[in-house]
N, C-alpha and C positions, 0 to 999 in steps of 0.2 A: 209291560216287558218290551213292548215295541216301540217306545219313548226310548227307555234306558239302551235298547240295542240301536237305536240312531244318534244318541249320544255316542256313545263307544264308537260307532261307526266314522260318526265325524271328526272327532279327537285322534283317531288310528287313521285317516286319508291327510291330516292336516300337519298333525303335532310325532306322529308317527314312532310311539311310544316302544314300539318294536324293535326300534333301531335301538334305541337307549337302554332299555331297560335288558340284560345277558339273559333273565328267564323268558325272554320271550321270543328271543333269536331262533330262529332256524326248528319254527313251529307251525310256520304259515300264518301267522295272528292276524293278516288282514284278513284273509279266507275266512279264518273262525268265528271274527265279530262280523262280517258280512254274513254269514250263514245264521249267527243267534237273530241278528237283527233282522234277517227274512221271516228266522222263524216266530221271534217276535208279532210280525204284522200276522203270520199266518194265525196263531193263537188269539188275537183279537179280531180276527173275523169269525174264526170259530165259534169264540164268546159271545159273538154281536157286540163286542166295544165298538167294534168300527162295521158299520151296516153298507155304506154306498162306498164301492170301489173308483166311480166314474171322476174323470175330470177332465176339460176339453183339449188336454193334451195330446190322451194317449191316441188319437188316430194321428196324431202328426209325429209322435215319436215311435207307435209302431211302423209307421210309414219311413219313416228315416232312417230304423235301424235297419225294416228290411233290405232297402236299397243300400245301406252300407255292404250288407252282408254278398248280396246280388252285383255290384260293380267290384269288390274283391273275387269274387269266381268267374266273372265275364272277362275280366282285366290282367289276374295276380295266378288265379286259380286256384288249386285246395288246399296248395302245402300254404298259403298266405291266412289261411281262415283262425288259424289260435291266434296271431294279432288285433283279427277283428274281436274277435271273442274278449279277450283280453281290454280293450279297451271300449268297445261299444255297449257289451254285454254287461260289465262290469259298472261303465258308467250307467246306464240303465237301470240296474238294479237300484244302488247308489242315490237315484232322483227318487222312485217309486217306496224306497223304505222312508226318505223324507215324508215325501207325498200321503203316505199314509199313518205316518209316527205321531205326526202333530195338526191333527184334524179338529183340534179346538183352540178357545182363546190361553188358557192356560200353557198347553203343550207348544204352541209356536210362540210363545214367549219363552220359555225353557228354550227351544232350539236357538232364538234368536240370540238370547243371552250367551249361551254358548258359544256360539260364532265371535260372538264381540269376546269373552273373555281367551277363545283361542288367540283372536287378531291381537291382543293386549299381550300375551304369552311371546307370541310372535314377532313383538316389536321389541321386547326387552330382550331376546335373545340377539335382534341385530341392533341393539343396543349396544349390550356387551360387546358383540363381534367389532361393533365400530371404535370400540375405546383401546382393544387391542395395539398390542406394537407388531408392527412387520417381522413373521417369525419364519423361517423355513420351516414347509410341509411336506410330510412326508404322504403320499397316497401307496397304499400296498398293491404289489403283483395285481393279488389276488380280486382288491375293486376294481382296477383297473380292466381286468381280464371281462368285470361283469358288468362294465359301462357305467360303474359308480362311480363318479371323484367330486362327490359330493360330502365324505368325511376323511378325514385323515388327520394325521398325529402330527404335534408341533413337535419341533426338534429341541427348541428353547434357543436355537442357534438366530441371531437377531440377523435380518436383511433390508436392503432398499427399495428395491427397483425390481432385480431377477432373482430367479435360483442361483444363475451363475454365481451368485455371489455367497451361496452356503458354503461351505470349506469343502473343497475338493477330498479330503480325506476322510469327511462323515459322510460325504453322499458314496465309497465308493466301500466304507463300511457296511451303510446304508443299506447298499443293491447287496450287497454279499449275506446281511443277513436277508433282504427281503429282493430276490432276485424280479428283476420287472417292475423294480415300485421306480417314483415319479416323483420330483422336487418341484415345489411351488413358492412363491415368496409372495406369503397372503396374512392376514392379520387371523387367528384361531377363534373362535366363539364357544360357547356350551357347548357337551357332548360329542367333542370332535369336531365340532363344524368348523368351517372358513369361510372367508369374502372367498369373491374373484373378480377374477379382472382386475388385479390388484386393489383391493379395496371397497370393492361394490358388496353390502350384506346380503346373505341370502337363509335359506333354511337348505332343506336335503327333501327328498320325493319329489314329489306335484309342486313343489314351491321351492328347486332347487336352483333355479332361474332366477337372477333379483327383479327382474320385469314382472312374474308370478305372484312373488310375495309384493310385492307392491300393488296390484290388483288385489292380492284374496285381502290386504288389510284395507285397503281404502272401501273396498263393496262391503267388508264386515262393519267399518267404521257406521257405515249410514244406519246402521239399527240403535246404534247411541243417541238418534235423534229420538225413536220411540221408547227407549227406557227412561230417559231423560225426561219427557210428557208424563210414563206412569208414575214416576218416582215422586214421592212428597219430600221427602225431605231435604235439608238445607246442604245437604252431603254430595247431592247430586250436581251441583256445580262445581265441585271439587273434582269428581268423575269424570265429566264431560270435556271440563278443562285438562283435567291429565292426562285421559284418553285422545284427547286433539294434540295435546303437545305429544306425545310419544309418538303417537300414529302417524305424524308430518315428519321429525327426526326420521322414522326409519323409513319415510320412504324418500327422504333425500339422501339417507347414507346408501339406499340400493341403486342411487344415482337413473333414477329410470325414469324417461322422459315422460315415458306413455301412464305409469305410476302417479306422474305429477298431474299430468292431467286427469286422473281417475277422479284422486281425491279432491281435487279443484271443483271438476263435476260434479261431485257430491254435494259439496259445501255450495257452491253454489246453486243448485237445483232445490236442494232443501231452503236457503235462506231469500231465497227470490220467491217461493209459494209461502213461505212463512212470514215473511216481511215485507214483500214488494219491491219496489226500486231501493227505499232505504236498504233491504236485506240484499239484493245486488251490490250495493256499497260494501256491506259488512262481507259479503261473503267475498268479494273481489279484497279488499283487506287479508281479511284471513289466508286466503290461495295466494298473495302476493309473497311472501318468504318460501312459500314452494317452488313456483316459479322463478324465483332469484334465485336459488338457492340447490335444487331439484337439477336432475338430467347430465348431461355428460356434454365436455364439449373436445374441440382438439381434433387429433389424427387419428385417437380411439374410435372418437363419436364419427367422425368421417368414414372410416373403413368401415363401422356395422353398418352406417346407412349405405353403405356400397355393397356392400352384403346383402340386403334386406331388396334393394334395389334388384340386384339379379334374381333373387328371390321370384319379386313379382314377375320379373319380364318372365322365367322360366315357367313360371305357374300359368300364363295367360299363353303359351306356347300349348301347355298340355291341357288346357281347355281348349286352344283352338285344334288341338291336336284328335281328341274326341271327348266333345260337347255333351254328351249323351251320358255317358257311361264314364269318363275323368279315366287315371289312370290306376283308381282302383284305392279304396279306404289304407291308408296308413304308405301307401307307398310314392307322396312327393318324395320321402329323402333317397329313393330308391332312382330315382332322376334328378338331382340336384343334390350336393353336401350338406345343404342347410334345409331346413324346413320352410312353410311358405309365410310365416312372421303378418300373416291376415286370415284370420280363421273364414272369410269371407271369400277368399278366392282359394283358400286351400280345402273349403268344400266345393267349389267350381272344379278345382283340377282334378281330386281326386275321385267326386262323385258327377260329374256332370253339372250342366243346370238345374235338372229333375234333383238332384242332390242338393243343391243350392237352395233351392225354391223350398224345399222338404223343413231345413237348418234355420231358415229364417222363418215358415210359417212357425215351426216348435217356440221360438225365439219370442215370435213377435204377439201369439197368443199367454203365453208365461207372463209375457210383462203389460198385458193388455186384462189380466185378471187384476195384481193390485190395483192399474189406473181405476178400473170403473167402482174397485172396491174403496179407494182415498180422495175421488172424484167425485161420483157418482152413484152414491150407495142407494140403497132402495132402505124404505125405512125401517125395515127390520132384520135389518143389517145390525149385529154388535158391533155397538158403535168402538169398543173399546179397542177394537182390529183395526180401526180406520188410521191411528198412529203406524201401526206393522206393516199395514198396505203401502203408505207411500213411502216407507224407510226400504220397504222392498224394491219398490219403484223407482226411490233413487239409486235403489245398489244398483237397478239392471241399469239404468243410466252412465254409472259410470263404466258397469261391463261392457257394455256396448261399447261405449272409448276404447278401453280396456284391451277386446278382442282382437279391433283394427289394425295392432299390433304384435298378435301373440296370436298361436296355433292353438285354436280353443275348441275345434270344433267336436273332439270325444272329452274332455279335459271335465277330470273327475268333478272339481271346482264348481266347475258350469252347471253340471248335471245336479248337482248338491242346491244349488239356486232354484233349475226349475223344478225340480221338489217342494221349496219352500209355496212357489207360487201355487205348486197342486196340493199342495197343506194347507192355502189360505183360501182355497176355492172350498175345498172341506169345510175350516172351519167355520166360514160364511155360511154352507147350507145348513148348520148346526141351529142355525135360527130363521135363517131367510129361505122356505123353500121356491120362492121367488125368484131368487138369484138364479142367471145363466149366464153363459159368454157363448158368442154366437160369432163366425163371422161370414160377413159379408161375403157377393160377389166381388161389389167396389173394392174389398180390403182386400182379394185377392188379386185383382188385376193390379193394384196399385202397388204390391208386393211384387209381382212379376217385373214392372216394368221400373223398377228400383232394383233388381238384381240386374238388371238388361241396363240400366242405364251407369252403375256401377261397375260391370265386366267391359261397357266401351271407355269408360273413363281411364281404367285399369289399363286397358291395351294403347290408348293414346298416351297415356302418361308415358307410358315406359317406353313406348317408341318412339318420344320425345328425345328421352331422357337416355335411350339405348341402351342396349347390356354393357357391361360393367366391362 
């Protein structure tokens, strides 16, 4: 039960069947598959399916969340605490039902499988979106009012460039049936969805961002290297290759720079340990129509990086502002219009460095469990996880790119990942009671003085470069 409710779980954060589907509207259905899938774990511990709860996460993740919780009431105060909840809490759960759903080799192949057939799902919907014609959208009052305008109705009225250009007499029909709604001139996809930004595909939730969905497909992509390994049959080069070609289309139609690089990283990191110098060729090949092809350029792409750019200088203000304590979980946009577009300084601003330091130890143990598992194994280690280990190892590789760009630091996404990795610590002790992950003094100072020398780089860059 605790398999099939992290399934649901992860299907309902990604693909958000809620939205789609009218019987499930306006039931709370992520509440309710999050609640089966807790109760799930709990009924196999009950059982003794699952006997060892530990993994060498949770002192860094209960240490993270409590200081989230602790710098919103130092900083924000009480009325700010259902945002922490809401996302800290939420994500948290979210890692720990991974963490403990798939504690064998069997069950982290089911979950991994999943992730890649969601990313596949994923891409043919901004498949679709991309083949579209420029249609005016309509977005209702009523999303609008709820900070959605991530769906809305095509009019069928064809456009170019703007809304201005939908007929002055449907939009003013429009507002009269649907007072407060909103014109777009965006290409329509599945289920109500649309580009934006004129053109960029996206999904709706946690992946309503095309910067998002370009990450969660390119980190999903990397588990297609280990099915690829288990698979026998001759079908599986058909897979691998379809899977590569869809997954690169859509993430140059999300036009997203940091996307191009995700997947780049991927392919690369996998085919440089699997092939050496020749697989740096292969894989520098393959990533080359990404990079030609990938990212945005122009007075679009000029004005985000000037965006992005105040961004940082305001973030490194409110860390210098207070170091300690930041200005408190969830509230950069509460000092700035935009978010801080580096999950690395936007746990600096908003949790301090003690926040900082917290974000990255979680981080850098999660993905220091597959290294030693696809590295390093001890030898009664199932071997057959050692595929799952480094496909893990290169998703966090390209998330690590990935984050640099994108406000990741509660980000369901994330947390769904370091799951996987306290899934693979699981299912490694399943044979090796040998296995531990341990770290160092060395790896903590080395830690520290990499968040210190990245908050000076941060503040010299941008007083380089000045506020916008």
């Amino acid at each position: 039960m605790g398999l099939l409710g992290a399934i649901l779980l992860v299907t309902t954060v990604f693909l958000r069947p809620q939205e789609v589907i009218p019987l499930l509207q306006g039931i709370g259905f992520l509440n309710l598959v999050t609640g089966l899938a807790v109760l799930g774990i709990i009924i196999e511990f009950a059982t003794g399916r699952t006997r060892s709860a530990w993994t060498p996460q949770l002192p860094y993740l209960g240490a993270f969340a409590a200081w989230c919780f602790a710098c919103t009431l130092i900083k924000a105060g009480r009325s700010e605490i259902d945002h922490t909840v809401n996302t800290v809490v939420f994500s948290t759960v979210f890692m720990l039902v991974i963490a403990y759903a798939a504690r064998s080799y069997a069950r982290f192949a089911v979950i991994a499988s999943t992730l890649v057939a969601i990313s596949i799902a994923l891409a043919a919907f901004g498949f679709a979106q991309s083949r579209g014609e420029f249609e005016c959208i309509i977005i209702s009052g009523e999303d609008l009012a709820a900070g959605d305008k991530s769906t809305g109705t095509a009019t069928g009225r064809t456009c170019v460039l703007s809304p201005r250009e939908c007929d002055e007499d449907a939009r003013r029909d429009a507002m009269e049936m649907a007072p407060g709604s909103e014109f777009l001139c965006e290409k329509p996809g599945p289920f109500q969805t649309f580009t934006i930004g004129h053109g960029r595909v996206r999904w709706r939730g946690v992946l309503a961002d095309p910067n998002e969905l370009a990450l969660a497909i390119g980190a999903a992509f990397a588990f297609c290297f280990a099915l690829y390994s288990a698979a026998q049959s001759k079908l599986r080069h058909i897979f691998f290759g379809g899977a590569l070609a869809m997954a690169s289309y859509c993430v140059i139609q999300t036009q997203s720079r940091g996307g191009v690089l995700v997947l780049a990283a991927v392919l690369g990191v996998y085919f440089v340990r699997r092939y050496g110098f020749k697989g740096a060729f292969a894989g520098a090949t393959m990533a080359l129509p990404l990079v030609m092809l990938g990212g945005r350029g122009g007075e679009e792409a000029e004005s985000s990086s000037l965006e992005r750019l105040g961004a940082l200088y305001e973030g490194v203000d409110m860390f210098r502002a207070s170091p300690v304590f930041g200005v408190g979980q969830g509230q950069f946009a509460e000092h700035y219009f935009i978010t801080a577009h580096n999950s690395y300084l936007l746990a600096a601003a908003e949790l301090g460095l003690p926040g900082l330091f917290l974000f990255s130890l979680l981080i850098y143990v999660s993905m220091k469990i597959p290294y030693v598992v696809a590295f390093h194994p001890a030898e009664d280690v199932d071997q057959r996880l050692r595929p799952f280990a480094f496909s893990l190892f290169v998703a966090f590789s390209g998330i690590l790119i990935g984050i640099t760009f994108l406000s990741f630091c509660y980000h369901a996404m994330l947390f769904i990942y370091l799951g996987l990795a306290g899934a693979l610590y699981g299912a490694v002790k399943q044979t090796s009671q040998s296995f531990q992950i341990k770290l160092r003094w060395k790896e903590y100072l080395a830690i520290f003085v990499v968040n210190l020398l990245m908050l000076a780089f941060l503040f010299v860059y941008t007083r380089i470069k000045g506020a916008p």
